[in-house]
C-alpha positions as CSV (number, residue, x, y, z in Angstrom):
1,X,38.8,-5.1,-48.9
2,X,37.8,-8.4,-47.6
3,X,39.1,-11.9,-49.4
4,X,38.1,-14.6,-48.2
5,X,40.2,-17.8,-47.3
6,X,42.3,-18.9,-50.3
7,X,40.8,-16.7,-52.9
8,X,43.9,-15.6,-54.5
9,X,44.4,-19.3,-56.3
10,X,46.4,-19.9,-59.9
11,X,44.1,-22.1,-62.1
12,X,45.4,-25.7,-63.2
13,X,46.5,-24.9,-66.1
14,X,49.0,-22.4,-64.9
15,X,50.0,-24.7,-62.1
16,X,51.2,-27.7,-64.3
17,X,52.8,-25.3,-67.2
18,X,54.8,-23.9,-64.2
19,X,55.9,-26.6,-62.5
20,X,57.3,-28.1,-65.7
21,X,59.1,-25.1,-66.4
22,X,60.7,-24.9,-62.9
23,X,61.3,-28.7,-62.4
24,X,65.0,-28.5,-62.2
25,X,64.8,-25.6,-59.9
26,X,63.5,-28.1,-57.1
27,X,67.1,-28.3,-54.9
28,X,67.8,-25.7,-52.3
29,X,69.2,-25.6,-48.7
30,X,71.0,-23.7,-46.2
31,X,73.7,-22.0,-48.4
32,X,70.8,-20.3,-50.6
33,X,70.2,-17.0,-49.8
34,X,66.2,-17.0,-49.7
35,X,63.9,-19.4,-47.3
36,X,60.2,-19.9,-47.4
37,X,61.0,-18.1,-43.7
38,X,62.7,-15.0,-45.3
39,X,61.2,-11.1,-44.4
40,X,59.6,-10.3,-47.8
41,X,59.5,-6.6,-46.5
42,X,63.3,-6.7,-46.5
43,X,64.5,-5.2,-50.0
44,X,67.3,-5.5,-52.3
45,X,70.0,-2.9,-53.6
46,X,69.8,-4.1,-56.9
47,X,68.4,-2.6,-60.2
48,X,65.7,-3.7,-62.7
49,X,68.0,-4.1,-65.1
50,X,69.9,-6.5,-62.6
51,X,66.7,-8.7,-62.1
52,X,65.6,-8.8,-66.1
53,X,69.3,-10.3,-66.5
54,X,68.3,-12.7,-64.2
55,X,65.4,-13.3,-65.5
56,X,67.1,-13.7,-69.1
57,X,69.7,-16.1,-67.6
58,X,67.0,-18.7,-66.4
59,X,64.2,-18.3,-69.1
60,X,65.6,-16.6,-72.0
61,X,62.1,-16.3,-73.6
62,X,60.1,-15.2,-70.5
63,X,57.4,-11.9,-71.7
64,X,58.3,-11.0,-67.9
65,X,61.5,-9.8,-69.3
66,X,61.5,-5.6,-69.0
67,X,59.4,-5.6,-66.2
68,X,62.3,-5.3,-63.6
69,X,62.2,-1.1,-63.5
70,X,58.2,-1.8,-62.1
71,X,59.4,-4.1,-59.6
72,X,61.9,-1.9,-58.3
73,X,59.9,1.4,-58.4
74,X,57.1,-1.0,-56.5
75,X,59.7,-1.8,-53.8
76,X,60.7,0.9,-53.2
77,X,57.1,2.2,-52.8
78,X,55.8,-0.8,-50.8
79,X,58.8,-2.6,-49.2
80,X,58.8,-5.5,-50.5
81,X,61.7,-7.5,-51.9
82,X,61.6,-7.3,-55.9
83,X,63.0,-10.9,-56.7
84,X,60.0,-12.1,-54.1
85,X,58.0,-10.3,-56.6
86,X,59.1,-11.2,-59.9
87,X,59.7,-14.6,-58.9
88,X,56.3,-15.2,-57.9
89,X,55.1,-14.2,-60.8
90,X,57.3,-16.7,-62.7
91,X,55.8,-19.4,-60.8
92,X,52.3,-18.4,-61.0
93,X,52.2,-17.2,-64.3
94,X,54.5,-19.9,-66.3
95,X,57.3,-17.0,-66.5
96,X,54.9,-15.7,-68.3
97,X,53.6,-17.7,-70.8
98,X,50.2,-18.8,-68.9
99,X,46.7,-18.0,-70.9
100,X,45.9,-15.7,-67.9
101,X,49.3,-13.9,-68.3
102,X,49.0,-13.9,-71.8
103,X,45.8,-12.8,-72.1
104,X,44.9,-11.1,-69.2
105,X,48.0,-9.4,-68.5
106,X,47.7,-11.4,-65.1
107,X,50.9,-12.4,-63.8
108,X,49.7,-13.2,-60.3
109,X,47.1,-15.6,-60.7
110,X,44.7,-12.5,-59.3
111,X,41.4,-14.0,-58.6
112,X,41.6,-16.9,-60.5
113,X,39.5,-19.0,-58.2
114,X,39.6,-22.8,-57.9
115,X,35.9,-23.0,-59.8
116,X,37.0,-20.8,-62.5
117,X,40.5,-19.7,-62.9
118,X,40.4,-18.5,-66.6
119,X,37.1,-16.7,-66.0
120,X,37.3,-15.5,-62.9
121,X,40.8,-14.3,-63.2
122,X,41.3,-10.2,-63.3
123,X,42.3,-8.5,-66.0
124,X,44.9,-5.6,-66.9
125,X,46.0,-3.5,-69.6
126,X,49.4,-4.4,-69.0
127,X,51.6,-6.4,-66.9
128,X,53.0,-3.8,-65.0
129,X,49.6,-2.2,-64.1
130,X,48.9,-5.9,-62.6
131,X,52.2,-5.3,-60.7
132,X,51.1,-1.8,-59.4
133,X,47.5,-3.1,-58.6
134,X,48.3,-6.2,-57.1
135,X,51.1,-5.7,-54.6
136,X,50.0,-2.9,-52.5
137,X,47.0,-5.6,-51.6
138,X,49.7,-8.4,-51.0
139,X,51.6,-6.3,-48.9
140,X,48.5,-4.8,-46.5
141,X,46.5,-8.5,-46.6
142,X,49.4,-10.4,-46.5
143,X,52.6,-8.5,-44.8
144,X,51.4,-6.3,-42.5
145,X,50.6,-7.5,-38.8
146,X,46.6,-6.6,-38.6
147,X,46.2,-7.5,-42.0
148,X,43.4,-10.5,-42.9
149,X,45.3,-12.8,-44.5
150,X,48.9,-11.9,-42.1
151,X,50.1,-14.8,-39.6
152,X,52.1,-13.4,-37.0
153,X,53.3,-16.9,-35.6
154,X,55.6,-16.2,-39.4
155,X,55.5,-12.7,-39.7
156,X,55.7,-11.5,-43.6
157,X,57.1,-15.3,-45.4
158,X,56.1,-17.2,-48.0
159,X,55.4,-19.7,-45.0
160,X,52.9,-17.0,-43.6
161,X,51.4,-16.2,-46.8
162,X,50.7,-20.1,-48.2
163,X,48.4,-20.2,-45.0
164,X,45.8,-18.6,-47.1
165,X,47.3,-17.7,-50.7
166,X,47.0,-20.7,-52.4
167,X,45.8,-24.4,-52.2
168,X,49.0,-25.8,-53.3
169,X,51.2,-27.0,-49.9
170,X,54.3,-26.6,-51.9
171,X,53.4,-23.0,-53.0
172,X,56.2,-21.4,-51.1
173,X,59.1,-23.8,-51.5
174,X,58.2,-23.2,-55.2
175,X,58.8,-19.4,-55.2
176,X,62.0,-20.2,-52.6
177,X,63.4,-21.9,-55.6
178,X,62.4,-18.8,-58.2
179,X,64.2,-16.4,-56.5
180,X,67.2,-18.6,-55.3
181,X,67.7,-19.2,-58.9
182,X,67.5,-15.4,-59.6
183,X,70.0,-14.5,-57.1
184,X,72.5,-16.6,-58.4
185,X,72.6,-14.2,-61.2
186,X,72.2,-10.9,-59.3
187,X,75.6,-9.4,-57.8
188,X,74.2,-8.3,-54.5
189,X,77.2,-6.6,-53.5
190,X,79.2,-8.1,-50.4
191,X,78.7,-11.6,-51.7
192,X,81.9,-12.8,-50.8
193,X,84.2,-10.1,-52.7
194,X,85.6,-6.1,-52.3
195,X,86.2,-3.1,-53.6
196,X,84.6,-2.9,-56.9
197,X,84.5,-6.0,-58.3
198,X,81.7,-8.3,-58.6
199,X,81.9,-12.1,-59.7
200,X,80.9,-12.6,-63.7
201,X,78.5,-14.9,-64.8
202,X,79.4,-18.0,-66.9
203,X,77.3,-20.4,-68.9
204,X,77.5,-22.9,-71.4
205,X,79.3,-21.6,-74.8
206,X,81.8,-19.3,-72.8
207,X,85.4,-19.5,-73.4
208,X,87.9,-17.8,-71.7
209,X,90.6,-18.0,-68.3
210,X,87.6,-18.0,-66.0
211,X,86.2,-21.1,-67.3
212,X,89.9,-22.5,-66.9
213,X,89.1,-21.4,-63.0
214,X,85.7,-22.9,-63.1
215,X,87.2,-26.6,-64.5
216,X,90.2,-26.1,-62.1
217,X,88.1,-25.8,-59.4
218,X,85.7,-28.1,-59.8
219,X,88.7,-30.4,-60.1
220,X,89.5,-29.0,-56.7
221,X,86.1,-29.8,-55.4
222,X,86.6,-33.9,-56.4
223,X,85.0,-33.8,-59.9
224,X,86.6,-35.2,-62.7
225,X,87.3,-32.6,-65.5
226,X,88.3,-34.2,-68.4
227,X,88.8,-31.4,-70.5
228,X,91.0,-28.1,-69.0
229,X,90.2,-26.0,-72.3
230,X,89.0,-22.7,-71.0
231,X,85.9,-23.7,-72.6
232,X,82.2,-23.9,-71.4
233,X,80.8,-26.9,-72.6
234,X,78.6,-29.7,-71.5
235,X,80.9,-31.7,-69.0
236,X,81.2,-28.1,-67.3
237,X,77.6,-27.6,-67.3
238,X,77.1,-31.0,-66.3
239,X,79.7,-30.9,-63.5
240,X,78.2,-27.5,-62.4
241,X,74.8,-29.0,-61.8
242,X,75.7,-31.7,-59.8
243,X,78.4,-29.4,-57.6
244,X,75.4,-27.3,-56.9
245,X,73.2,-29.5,-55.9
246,X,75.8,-30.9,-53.7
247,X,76.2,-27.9,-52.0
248,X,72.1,-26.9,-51.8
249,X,72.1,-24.5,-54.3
250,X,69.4,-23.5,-57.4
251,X,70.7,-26.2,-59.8
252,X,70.9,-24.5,-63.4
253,X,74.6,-25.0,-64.4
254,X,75.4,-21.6,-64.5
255,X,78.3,-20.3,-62.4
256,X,76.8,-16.9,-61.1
257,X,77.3,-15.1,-57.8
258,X,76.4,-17.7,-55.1
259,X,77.8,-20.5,-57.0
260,X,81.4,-18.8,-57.3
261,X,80.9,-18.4,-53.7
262,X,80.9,-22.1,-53.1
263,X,83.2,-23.0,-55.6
264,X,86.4,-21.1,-55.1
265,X,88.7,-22.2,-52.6
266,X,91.4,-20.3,-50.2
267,X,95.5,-20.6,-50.8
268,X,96.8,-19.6,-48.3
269,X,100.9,-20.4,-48.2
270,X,103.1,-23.3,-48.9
271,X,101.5,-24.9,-46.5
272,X,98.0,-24.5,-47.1
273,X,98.2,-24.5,-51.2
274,X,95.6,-26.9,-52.0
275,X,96.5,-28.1,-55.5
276,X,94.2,-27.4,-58.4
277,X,92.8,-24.3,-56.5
278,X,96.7,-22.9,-56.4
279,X,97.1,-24.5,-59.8
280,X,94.2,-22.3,-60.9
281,X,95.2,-19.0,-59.3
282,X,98.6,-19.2,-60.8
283,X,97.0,-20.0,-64.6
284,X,95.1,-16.6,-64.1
285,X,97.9,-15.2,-63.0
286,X,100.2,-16.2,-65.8
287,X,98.1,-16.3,-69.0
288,X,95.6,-13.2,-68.3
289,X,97.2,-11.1,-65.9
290,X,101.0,-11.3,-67.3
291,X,102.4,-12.8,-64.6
292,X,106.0,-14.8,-65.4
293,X,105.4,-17.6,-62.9
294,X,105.6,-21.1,-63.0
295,X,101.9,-23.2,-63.1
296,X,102.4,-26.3,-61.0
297,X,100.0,-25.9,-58.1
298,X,102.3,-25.4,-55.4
299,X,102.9,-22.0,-53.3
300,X,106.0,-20.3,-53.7
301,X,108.0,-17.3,-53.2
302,X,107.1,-16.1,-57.1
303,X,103.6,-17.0,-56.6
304,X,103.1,-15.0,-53.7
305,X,104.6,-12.1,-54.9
306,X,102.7,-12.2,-57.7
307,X,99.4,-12.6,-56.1
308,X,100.9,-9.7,-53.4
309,X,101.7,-7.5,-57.1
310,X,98.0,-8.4,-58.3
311,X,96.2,-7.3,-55.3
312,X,97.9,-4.1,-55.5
313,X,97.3,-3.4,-58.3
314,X,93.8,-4.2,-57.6
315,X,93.4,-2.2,-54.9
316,X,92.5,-5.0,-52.3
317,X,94.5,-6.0,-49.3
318,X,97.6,-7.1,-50.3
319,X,98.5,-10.1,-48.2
320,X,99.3,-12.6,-50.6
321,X,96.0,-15.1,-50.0
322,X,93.7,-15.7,-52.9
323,X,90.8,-15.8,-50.7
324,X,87.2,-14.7,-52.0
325,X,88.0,-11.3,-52.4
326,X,91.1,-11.9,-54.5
327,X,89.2,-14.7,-56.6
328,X,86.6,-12.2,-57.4
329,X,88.7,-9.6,-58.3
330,X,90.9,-11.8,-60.7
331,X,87.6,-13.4,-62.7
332,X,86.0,-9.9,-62.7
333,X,89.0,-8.0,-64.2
334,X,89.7,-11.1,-66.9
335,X,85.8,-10.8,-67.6
């Protein structure tokens, strides 16, 4: 098939609906896990339940929601990453909620020329078929070296594909931000923990000792919590946001996988036992795992054998650091 130069364009509509939507998704850097450089044809181990969670977390109302089995099944057909693929059609299609989406079924933008975007645009008897039809092209025009729309000086990238995709020069930082936003509530396996555990997801109206960690260690970090309640309210939401975009991640004030990542903090032995983080490691470790220790944010001889007992118990290595793995192990099994 041959399309021409920047055929494949979302009409204006869609364009300022989206960008609305997405606004506070804007702040990214070198801690995310996607660039506009990343290999598209990489894919994830995840499930479609996994991305319509994620999907869920950051636009509860999306129509894209139940669409994450296609995206998967598609990946696995066509190698190519499936939050690349949903979250470009969150930000062409308004999550969604565009006229072309909602009419159409068009959750690409397909053919929705500059000159006529809502008439010109393809349609499809459901979102999914748009899915099926639509990314085998992407990924022969677009990912494949020889195909007519493939840059080889950026191999298969959102940098590579904004070349002839779209009009708009912040295209691909705008899907960046998409699917950094999804992944911070996708459990990719190996972020930062072991063994079976994987770090919980936490968002404003939670209660519970993990928010306790959360405020404790965003009092570690230099913010001043006001409230240590165990409960998930708008100075933790607040103080969430600002921490990650402090630390270049997708800024929605949800604690998810990369965000925990950032946020917990090693202690190590008396004398490396920063305070609030050892203060907060010892709280789990009295008041949800059972543990008759004292909470006063120093590193002892009871603390460490209880964190020594815990990881045991666990089934992690037991050398009496709360490192990543330990701190995702305690905030999964108190989920």
């Amino acid at each position: 098939m041959d399309y021409s130069r920047r055929t494949f364009l979302k009409g204006a509509t869609t364009s300022i609906a989206t960008i609305g939507s997405l606004g506070a998704l804007s702040s990214t850097g070198a801690a995310a896990r996607y660039s506009i450089d990343s290999d598209l044809t990489n894919t994830e181990d995840i499930s479609g339940g996994d991305l319509d969670y994620a999907i869920r977390q950051v636009r509860s109302d999306s129509p894209l929601i139940g669409l994450g089995d296609t995206w998967i099944d598609v990946s696995y057909q066509e190698g190519i990453n499936p939050v690349y693929m949903a979250a470009h059609a969150a930000w062409e299609s308004a999550w969604g909620t565009s006229n072309i989406a909602q009419d159409k079924n068009n959750i690409y933008g397909w053919k929705a020329y500059d000159s006529c975007p809502y008439s010109c645009a393809e349609s499809f008897s459901t979102k999914s078929q748009c899915i099926r039809q639509v990314m085998p092209v992407i990924r022969d025009e677009y990912l494949t070296p020889g195909g007519d729309h493939y840059y080889s000086s950026y191999g298969p990238t959102l940098r590579g594909m904004n070349q002839d995709y779209a009009t708009d020069i912040s295209w691909a930082e705008g899907i960046r931000d998409v699917m950094n936003s999804l992944a911070d509530h996708i459990d990719f396996g190996g972020g930062g923990g072991g063994g079976s555990y994987s770090w919980p997801i936490y968002s404003n109206g939670d209660e519970g000792e993990a928010v306790y960690s959360i405020q404790y260690l965003l009092q570690e970090h230099g913010y001043d919590i006001q409230y240590h309640d165990g409960i998930y309210g708008s100075e933790v939401t607040n103080t969430v946001q600002s921490f990650q975009s402090a630390n270049g991640l997708s800024v929605d004030g949800v604690v998810g996988p990369n965000t925990w990542s950032e946020l917990v903090v090693t202690v190590q032995d008396a004398n490396n036992d920063p305070y609030w983080a050892t203060y907060a490691a010892q709280h789990h470790l009295r008041y949800d795992e059972g543990y008759s220790i004292a909470v006063d944010g120093y590193y002892g001889p009871e603390t460490e054998s209880a964190i020594e007992s815990f990881q045991s118990s666990a089934g992690i290595a037991v050398d009496g650091i709360v490192g990543p793995n330990t701190w995702q192990a305690l905030v999964d099994i108190g989920n």
